[in-house]
PDB file of N, CA, C, O and CB in Angstrom:
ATOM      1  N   UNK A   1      13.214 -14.637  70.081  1.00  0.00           N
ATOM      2  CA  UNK A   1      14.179 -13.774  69.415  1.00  0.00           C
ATOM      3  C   UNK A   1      14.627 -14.471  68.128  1.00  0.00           C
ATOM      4  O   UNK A   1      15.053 -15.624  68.056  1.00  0.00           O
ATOM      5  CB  UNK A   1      15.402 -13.457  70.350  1.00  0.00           C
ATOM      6  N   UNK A   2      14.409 -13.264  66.728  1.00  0.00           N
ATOM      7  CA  UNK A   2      15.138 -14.196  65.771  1.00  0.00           C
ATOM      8  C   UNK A   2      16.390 -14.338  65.585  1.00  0.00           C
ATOM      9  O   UNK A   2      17.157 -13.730  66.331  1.00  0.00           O
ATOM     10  CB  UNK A   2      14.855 -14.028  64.708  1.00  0.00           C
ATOM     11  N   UNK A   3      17.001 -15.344  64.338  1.00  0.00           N
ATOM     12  CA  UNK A   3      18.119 -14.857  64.388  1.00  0.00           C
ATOM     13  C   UNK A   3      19.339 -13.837  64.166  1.00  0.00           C
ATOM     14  O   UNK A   3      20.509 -13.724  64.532  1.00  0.00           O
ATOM     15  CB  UNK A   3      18.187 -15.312  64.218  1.00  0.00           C
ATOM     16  N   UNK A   4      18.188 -12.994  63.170  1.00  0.00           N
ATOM     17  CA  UNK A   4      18.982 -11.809  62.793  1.00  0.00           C
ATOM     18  C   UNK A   4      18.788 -10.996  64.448  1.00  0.00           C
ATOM     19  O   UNK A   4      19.864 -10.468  64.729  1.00  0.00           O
ATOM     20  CB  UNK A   4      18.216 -10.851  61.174  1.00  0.00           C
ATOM     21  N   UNK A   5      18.180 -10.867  65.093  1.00  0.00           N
ATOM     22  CA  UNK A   5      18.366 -10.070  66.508  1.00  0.00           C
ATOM     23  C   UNK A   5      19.657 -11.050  66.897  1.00  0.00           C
ATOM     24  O   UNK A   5      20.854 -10.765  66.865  1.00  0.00           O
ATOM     25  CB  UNK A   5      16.785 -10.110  67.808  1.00  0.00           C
ATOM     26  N   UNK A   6      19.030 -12.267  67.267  1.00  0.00           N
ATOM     27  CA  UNK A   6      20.400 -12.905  68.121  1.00  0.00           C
ATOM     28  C   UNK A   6      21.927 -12.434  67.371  1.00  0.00           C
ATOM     29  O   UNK A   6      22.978 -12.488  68.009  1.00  0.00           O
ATOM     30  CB  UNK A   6      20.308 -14.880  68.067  1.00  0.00           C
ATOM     31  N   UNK A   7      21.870 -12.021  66.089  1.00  0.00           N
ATOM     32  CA  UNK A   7      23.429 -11.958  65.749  1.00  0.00           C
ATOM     33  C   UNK A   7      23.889 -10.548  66.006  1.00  0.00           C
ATOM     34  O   UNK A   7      24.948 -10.139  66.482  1.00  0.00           O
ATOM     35  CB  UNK A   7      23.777 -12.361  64.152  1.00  0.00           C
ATOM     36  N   UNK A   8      22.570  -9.753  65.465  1.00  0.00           N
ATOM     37  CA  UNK A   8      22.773  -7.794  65.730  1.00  0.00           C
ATOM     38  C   UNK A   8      23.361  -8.084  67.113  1.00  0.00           C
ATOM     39  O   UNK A   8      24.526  -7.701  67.226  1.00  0.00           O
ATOM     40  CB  UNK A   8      20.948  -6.451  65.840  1.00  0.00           C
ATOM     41  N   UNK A   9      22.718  -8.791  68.414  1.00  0.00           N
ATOM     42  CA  UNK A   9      23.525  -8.620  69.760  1.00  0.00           C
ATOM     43  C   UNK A   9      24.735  -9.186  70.141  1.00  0.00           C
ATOM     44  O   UNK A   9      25.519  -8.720  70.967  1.00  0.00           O
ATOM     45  CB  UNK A   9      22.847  -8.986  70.706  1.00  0.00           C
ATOM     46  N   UNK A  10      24.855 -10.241  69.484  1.00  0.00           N
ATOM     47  CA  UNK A  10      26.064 -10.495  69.627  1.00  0.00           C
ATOM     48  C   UNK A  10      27.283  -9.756  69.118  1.00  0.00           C
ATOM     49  O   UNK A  10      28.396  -9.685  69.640  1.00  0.00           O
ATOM     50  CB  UNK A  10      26.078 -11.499  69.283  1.00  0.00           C
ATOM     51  N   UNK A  11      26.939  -9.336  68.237  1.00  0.00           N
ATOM     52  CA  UNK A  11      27.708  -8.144  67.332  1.00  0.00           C
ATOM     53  C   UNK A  11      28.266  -7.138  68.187  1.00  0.00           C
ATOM     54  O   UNK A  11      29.438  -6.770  68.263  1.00  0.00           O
ATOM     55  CB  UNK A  11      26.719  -7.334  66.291  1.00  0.00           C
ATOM     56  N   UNK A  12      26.780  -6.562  69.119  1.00  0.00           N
ATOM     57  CA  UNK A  12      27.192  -5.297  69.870  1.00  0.00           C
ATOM     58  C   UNK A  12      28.000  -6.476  70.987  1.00  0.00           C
ATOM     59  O   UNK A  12      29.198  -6.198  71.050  1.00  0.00           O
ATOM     60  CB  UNK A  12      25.648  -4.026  70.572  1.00  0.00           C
ATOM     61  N   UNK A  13      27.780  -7.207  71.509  1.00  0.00           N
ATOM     62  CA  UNK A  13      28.798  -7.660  72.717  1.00  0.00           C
ATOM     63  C   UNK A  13      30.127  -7.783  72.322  1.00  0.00           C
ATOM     64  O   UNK A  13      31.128  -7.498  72.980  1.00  0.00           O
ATOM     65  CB  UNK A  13      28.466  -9.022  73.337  1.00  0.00           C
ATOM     66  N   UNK A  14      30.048  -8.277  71.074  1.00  0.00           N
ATOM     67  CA  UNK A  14      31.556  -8.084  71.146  1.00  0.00           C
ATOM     68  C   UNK A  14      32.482  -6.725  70.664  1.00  0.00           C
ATOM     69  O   UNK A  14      33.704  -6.706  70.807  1.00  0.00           O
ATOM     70  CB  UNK A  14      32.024  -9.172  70.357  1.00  0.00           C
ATOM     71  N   UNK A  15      31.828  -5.771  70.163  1.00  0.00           N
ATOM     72  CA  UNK A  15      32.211  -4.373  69.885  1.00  0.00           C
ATOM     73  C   UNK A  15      32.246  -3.726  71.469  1.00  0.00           C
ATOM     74  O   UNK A  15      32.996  -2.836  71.872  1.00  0.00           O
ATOM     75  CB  UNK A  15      31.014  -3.570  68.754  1.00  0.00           C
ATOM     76  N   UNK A  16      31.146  -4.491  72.270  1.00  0.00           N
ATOM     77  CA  UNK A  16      31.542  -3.452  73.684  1.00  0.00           C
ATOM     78  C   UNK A  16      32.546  -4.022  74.107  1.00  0.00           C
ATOM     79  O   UNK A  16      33.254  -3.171  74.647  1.00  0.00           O
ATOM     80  CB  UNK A  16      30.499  -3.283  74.998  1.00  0.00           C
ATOM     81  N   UNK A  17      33.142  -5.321  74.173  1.00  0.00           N
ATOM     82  CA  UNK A  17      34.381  -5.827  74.758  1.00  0.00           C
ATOM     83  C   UNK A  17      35.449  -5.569  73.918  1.00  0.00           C
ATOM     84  O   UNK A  17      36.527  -5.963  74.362  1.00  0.00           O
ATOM     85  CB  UNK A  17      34.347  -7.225  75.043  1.00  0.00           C
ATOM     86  N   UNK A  18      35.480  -4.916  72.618  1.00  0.00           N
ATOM     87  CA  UNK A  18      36.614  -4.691  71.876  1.00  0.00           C
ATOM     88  C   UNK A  18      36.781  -3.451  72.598  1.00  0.00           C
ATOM     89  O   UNK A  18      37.936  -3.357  73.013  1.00  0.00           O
ATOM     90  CB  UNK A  18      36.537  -4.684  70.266  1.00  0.00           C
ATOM     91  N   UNK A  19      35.793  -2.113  73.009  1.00  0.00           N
ATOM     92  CA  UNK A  19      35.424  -0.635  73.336  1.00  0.00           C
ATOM     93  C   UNK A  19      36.255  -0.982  74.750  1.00  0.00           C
ATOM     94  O   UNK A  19      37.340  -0.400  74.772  1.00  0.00           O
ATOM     95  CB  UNK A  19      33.481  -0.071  73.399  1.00  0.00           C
ATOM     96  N   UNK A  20      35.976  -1.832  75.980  1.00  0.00           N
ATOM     97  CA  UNK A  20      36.499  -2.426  76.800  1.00  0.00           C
ATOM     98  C   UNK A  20      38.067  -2.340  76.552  1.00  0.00           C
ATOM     99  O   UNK A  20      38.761  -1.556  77.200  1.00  0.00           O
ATOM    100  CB  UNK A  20      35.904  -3.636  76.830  1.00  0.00           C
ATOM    101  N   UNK A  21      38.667  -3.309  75.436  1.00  0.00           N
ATOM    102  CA  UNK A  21      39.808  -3.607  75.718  1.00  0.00           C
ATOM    103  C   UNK A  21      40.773  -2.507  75.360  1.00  0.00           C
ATOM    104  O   UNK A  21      41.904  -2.378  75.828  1.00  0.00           O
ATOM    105  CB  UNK A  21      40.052  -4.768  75.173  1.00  0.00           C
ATOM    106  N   UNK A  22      40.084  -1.590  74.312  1.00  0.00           N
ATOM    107  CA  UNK A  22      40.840  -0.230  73.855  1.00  0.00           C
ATOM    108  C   UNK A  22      40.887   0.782  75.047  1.00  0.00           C
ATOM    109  O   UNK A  22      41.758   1.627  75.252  1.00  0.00           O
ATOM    110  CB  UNK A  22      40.031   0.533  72.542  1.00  0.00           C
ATOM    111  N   UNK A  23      39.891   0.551  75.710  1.00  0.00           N
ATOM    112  CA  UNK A  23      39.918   1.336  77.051  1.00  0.00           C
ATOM    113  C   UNK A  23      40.908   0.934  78.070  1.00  0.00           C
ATOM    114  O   UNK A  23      41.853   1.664  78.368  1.00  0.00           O
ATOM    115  CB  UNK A  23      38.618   1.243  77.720  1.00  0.00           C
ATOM    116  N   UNK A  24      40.790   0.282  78.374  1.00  0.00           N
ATOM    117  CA  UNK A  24      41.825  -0.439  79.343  1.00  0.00           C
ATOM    118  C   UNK A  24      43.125   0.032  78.935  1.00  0.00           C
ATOM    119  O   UNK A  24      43.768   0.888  79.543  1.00  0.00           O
ATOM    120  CB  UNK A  24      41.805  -2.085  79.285  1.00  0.00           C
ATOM    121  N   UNK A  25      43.620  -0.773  77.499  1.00  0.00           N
ATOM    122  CA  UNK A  25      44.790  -0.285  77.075  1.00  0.00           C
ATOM    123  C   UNK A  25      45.093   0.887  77.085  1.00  0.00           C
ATOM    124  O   UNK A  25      46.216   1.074  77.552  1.00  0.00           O
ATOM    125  CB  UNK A  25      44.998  -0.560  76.114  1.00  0.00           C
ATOM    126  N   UNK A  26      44.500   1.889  76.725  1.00  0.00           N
ATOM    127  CA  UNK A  26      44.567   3.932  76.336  1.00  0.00           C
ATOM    128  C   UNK A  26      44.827   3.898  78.249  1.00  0.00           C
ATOM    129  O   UNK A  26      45.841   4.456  78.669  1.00  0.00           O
ATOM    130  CB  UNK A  26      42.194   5.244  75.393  1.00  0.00           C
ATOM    131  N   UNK A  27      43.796   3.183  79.333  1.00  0.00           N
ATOM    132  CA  UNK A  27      44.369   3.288  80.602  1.00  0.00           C
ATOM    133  C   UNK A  27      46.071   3.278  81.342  1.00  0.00           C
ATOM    134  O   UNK A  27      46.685   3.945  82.175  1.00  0.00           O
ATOM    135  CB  UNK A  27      43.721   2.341  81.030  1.00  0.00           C
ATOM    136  N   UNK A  28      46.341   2.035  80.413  1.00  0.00           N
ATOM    137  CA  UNK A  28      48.022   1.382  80.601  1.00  0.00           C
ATOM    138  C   UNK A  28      48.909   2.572  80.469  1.00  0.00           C
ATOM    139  O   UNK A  28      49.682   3.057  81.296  1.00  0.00           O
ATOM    140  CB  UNK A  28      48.578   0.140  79.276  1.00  0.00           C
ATOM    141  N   UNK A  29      48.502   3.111  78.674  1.00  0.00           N
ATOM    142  CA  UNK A  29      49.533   4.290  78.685  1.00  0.00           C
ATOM    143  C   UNK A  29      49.212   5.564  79.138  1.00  0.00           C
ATOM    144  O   UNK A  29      50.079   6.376  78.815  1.00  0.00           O
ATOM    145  CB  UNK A  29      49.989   4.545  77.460  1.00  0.00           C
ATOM    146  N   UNK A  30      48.368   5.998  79.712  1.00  0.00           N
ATOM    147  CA  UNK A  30      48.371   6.866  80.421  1.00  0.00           C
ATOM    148  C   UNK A  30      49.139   6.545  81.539  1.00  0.00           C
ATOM    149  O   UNK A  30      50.044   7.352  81.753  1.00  0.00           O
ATOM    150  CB  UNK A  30      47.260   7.215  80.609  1.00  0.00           C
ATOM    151  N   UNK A  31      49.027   5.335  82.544  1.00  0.00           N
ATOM    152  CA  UNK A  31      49.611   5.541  83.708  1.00  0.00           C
ATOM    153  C   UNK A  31      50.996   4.986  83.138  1.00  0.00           C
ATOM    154  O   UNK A  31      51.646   5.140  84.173  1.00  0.00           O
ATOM    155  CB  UNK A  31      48.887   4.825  85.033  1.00  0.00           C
ATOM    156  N   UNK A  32      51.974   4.413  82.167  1.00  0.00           N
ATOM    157  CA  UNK A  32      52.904   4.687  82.005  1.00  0.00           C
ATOM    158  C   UNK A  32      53.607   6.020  81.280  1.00  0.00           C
ATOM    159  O   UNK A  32      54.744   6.069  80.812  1.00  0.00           O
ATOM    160  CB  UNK A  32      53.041   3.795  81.694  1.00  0.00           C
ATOM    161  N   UNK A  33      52.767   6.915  81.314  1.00  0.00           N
ATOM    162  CA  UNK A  33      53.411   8.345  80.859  1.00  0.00           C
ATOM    163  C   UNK A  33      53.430   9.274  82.277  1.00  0.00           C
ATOM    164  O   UNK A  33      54.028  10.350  82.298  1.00  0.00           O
ATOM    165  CB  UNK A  33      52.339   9.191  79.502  1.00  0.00           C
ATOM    166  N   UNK A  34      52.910   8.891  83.130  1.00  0.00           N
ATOM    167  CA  UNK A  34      53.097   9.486  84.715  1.00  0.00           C
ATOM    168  C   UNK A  34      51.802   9.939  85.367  1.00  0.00           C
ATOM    169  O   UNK A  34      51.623  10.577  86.405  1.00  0.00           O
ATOM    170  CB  UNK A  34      54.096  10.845  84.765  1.00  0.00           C
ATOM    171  N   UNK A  35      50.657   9.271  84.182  1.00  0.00           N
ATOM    172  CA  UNK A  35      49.665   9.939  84.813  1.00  0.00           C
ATOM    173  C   UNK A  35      49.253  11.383  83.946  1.00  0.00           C
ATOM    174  O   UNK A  35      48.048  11.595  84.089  1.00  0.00           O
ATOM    175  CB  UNK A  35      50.194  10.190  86.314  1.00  0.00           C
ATOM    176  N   UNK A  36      49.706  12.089  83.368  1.00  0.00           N
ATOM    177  CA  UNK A  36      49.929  13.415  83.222  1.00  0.00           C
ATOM    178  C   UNK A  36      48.978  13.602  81.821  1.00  0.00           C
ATOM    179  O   UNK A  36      49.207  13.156  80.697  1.00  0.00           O
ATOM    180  CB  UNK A  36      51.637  13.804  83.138  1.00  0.00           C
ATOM    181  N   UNK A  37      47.900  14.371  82.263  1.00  0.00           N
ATOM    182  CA  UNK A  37      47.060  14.544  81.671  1.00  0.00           C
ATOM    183  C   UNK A  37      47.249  15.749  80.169  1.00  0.00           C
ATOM    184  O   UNK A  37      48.183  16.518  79.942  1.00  0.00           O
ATOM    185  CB  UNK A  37      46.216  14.791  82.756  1.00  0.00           C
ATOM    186  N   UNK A  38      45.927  15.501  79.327  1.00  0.00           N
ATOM    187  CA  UNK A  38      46.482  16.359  77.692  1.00  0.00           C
ATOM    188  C   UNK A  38      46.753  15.586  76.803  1.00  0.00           C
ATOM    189  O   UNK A  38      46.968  16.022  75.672  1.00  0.00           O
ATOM    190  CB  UNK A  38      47.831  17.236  77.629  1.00  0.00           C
ATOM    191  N   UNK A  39      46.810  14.339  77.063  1.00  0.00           N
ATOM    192  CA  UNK A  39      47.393  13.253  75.933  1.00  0.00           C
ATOM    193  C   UNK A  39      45.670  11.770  75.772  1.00  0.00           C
ATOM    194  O   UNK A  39      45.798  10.621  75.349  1.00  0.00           O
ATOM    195  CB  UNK A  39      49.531  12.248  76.973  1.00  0.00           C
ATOM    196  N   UNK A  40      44.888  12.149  76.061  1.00  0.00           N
ATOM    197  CA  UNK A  40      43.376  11.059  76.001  1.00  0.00           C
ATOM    198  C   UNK A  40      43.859  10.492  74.710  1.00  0.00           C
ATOM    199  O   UNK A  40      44.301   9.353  74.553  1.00  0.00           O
ATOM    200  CB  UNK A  40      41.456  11.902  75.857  1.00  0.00           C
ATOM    201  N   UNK A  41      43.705  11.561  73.664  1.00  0.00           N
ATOM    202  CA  UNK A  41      43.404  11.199  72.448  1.00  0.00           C
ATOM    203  C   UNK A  41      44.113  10.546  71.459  1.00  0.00           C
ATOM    204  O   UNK A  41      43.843  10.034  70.372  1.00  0.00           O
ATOM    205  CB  UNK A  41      43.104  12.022  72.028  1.00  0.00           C
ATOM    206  N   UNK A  42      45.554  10.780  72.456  1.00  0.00           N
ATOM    207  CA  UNK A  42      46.327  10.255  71.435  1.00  0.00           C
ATOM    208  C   UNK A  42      46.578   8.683  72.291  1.00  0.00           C
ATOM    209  O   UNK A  42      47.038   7.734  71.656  1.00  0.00           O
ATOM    210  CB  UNK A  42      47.828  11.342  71.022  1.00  0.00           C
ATOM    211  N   UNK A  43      46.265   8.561  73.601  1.00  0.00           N
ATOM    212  CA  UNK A  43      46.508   7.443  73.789  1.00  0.00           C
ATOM    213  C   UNK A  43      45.619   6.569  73.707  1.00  0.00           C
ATOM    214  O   UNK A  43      45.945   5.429  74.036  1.00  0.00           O
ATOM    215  CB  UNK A  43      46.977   7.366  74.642  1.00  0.00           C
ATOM    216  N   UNK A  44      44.289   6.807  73.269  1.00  0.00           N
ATOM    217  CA  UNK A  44      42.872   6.069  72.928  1.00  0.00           C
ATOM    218  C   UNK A  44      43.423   5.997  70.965  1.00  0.00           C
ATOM    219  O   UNK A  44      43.045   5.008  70.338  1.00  0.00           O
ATOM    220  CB  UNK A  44      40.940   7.419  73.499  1.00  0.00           C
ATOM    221  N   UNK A  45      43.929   6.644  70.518  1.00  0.00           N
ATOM    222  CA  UNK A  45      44.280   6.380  69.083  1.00  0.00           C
ATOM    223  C   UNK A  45      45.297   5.201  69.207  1.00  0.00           C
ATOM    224  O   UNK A  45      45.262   4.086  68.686  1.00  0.00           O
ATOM    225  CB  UNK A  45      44.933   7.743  68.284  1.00  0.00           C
ATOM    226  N   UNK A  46      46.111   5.705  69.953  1.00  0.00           N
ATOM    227  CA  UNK A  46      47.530   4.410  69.835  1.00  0.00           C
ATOM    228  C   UNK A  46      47.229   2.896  70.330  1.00  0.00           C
ATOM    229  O   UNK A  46      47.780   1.846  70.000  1.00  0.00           O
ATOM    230  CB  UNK A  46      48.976   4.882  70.980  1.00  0.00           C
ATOM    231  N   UNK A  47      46.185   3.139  71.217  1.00  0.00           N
ATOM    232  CA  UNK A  47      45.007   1.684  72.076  1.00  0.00           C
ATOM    233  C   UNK A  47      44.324   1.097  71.204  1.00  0.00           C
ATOM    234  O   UNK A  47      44.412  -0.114  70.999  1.00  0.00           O
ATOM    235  CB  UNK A  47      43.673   2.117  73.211  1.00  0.00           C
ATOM    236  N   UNK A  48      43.604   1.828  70.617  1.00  0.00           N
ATOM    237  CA  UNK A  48      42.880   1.538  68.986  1.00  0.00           C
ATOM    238  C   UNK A  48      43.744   1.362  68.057  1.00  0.00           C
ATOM    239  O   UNK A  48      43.390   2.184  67.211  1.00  0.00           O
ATOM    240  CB  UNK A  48      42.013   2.680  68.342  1.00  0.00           C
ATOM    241  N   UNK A  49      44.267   1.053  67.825  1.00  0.00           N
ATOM    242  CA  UNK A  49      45.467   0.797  66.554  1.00  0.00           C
ATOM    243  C   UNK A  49      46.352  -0.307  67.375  1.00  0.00           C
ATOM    244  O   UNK A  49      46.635  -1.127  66.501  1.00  0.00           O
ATOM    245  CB  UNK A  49      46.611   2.478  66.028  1.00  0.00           C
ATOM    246  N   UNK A  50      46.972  -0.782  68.677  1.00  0.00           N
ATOM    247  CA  UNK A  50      47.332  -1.813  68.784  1.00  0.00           C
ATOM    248  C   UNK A  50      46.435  -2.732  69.123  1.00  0.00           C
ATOM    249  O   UNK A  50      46.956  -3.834  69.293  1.00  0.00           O
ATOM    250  CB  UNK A  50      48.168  -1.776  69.394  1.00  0.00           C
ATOM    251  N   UNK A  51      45.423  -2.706  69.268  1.00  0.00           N
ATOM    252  CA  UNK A  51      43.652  -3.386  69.684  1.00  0.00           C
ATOM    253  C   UNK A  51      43.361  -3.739  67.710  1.00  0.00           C
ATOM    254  O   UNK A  51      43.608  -4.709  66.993  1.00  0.00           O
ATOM    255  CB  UNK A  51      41.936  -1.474  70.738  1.00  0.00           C
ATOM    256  N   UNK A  52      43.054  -3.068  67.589  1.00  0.00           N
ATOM    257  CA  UNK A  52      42.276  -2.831  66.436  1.00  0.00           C
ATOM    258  C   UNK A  52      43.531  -4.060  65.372  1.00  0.00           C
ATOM    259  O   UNK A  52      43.032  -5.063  64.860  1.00  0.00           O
ATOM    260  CB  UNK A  52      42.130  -0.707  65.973  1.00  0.00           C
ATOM    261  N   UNK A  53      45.128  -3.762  65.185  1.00  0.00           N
ATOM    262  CA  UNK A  53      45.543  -4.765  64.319  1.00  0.00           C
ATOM    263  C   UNK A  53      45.596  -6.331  64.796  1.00  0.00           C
ATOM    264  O   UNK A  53      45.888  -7.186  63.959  1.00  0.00           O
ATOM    265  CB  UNK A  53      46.818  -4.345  63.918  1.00  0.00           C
ATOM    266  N   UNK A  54      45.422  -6.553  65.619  1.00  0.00           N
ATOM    267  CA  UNK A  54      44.901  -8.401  65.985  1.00  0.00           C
ATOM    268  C   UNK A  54      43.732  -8.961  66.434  1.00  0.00           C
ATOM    269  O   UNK A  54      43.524 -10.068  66.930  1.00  0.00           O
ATOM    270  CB  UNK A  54      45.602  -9.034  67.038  1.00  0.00           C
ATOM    271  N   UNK A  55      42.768  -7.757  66.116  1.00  0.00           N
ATOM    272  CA  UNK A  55      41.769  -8.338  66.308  1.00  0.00           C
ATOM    273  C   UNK A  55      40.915  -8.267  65.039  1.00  0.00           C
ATOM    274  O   UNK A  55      40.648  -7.309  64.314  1.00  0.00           O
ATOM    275  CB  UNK A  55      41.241  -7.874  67.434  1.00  0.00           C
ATOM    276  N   UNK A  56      40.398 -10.167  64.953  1.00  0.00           N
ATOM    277  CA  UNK A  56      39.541 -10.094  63.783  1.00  0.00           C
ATOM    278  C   UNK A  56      38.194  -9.488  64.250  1.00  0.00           C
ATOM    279  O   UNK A  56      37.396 -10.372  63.941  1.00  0.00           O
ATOM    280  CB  UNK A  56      39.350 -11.533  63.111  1.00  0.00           C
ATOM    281  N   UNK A  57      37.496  -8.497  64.811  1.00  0.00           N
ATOM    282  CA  UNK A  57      36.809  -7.983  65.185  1.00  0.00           C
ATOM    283  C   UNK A  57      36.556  -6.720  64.508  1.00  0.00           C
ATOM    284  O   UNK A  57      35.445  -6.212  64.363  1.00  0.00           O
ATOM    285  CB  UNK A  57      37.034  -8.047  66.194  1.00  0.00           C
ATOM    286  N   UNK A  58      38.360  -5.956  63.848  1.00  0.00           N
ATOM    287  CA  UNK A  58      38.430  -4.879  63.694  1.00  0.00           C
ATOM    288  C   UNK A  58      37.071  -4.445  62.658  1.00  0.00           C
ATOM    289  O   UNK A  58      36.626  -3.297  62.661  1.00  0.00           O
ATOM    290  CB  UNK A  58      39.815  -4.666  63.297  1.00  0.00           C
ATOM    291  N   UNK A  59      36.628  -5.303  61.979  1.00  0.00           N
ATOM    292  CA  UNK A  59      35.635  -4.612  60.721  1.00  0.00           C
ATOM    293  C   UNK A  59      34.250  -4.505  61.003  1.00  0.00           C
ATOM    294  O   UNK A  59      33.304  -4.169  60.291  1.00  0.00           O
ATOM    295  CB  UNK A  59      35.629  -5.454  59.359  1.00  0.00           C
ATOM    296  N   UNK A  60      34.328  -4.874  62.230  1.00  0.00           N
ATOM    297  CA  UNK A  60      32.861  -4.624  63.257  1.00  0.00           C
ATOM    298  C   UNK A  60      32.704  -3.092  63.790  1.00  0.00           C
ATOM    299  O   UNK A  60      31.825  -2.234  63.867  1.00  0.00           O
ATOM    300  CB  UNK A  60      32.951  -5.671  64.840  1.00  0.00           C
ATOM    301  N   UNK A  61      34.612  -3.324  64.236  1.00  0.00           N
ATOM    302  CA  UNK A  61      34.560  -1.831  65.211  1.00  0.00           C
ATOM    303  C   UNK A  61      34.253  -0.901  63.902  1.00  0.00           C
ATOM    304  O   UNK A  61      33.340  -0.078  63.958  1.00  0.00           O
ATOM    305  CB  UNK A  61      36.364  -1.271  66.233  1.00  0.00           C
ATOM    306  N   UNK A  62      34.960  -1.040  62.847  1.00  0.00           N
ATOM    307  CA  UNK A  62      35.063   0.263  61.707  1.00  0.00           C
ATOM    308  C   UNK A  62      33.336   0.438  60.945  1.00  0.00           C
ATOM    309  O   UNK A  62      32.895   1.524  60.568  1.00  0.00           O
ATOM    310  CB  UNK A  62      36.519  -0.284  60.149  1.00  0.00           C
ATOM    311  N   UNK A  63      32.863  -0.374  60.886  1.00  0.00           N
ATOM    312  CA  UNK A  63      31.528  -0.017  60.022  1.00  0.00           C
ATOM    313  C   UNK A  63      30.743   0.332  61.520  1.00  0.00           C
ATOM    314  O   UNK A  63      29.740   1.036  61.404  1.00  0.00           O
ATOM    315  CB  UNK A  63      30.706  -1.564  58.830  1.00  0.00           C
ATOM    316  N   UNK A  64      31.087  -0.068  62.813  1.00  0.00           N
ATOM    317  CA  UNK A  64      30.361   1.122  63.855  1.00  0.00           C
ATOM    318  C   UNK A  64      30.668   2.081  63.941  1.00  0.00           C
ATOM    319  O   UNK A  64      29.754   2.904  63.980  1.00  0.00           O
ATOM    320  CB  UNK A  64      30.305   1.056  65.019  1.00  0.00           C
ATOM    321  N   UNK A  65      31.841   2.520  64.010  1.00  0.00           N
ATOM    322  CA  UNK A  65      32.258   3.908  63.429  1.00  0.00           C
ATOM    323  C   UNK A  65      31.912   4.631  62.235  1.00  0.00           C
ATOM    324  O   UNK A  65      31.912   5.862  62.245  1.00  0.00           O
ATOM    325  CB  UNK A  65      33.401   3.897  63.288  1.00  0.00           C
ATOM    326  N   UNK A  66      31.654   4.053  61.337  1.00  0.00           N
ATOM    327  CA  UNK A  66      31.056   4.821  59.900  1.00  0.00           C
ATOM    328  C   UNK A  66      30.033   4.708  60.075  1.00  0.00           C
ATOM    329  O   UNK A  66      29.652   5.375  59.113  1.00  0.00           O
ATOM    330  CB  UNK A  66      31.286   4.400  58.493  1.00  0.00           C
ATOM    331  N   UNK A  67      28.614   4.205  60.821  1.00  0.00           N
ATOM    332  CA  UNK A  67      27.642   4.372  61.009  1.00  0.00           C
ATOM    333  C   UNK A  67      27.376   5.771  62.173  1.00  0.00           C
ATOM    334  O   UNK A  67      26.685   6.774  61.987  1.00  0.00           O
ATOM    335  CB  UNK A  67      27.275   3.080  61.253  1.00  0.00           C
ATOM    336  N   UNK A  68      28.085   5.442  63.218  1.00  0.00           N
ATOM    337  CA  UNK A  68      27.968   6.603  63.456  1.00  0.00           C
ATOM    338  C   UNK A  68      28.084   8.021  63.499  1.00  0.00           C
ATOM    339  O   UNK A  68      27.484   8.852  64.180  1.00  0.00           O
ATOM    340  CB  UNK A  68      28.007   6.476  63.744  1.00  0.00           C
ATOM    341  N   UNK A  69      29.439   8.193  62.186  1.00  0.00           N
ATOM    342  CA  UNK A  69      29.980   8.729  61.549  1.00  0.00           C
ATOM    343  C   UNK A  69      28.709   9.247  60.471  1.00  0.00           C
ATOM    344  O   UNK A  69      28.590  10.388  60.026  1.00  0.00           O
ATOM    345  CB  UNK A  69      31.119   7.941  61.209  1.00  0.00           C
ATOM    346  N   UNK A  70      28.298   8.711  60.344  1.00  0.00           N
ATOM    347  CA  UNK A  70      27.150   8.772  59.473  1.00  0.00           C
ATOM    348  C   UNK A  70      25.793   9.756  60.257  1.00  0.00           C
ATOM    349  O   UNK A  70      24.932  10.526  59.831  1.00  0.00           O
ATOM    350  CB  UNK A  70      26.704   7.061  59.165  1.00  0.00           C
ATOM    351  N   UNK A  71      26.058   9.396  61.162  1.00  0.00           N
ATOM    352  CA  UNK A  71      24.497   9.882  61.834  1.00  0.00           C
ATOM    353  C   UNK A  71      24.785  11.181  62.468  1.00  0.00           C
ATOM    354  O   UNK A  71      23.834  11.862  62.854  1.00  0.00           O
ATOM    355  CB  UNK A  71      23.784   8.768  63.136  1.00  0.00           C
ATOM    356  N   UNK A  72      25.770  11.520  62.588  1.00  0.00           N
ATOM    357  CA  UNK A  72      26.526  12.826  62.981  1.00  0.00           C
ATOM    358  C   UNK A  72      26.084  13.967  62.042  1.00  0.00           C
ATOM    359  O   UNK A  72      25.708  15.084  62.398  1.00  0.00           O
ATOM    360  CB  UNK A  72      28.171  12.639  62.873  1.00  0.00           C
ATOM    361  N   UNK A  73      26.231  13.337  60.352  1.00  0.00           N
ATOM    362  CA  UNK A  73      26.289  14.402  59.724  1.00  0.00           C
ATOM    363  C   UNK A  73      25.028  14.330  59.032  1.00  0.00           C
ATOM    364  O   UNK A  73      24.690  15.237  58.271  1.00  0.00           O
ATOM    365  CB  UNK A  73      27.459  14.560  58.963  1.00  0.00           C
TER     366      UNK A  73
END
């Protein structure tokens, strides 16, 4: 494996453990709002935005998003 592969994967490992930790979190506030479903999106936005400002990761997650943002259209 070269090294541009070895870094492309490492790249994705740590974008799936950032995807991981935004998940988890968007989990937290759901079950501190009672459980009560209708609110995913806004609590995967508010997970992503307290995830996303301390992690130096964030400019990994955003150009995966504009790539796939990209392939959409």
């Amino acid at each position: 494996m070269d090294s541009e592969t070895r870094t492309r994967e490492r790249q994705r490992l740590m974008v799936d453990l950032l995807e991981r930790k935004i998940r988890l979190r968007a989990r937290q506030l759901y079950d501190q709002r009672g459980q009560i479903d209708g609110q995913a999106l806004e609590d995967w936005v508010k997970a992503e935005s307290e995830i996303l400002r301390t992690s130096i990761l964030a400019p990994l997650w955003n150009a995966r998003r504009q790539r796939e943002a990209s392939e959409q259209s």
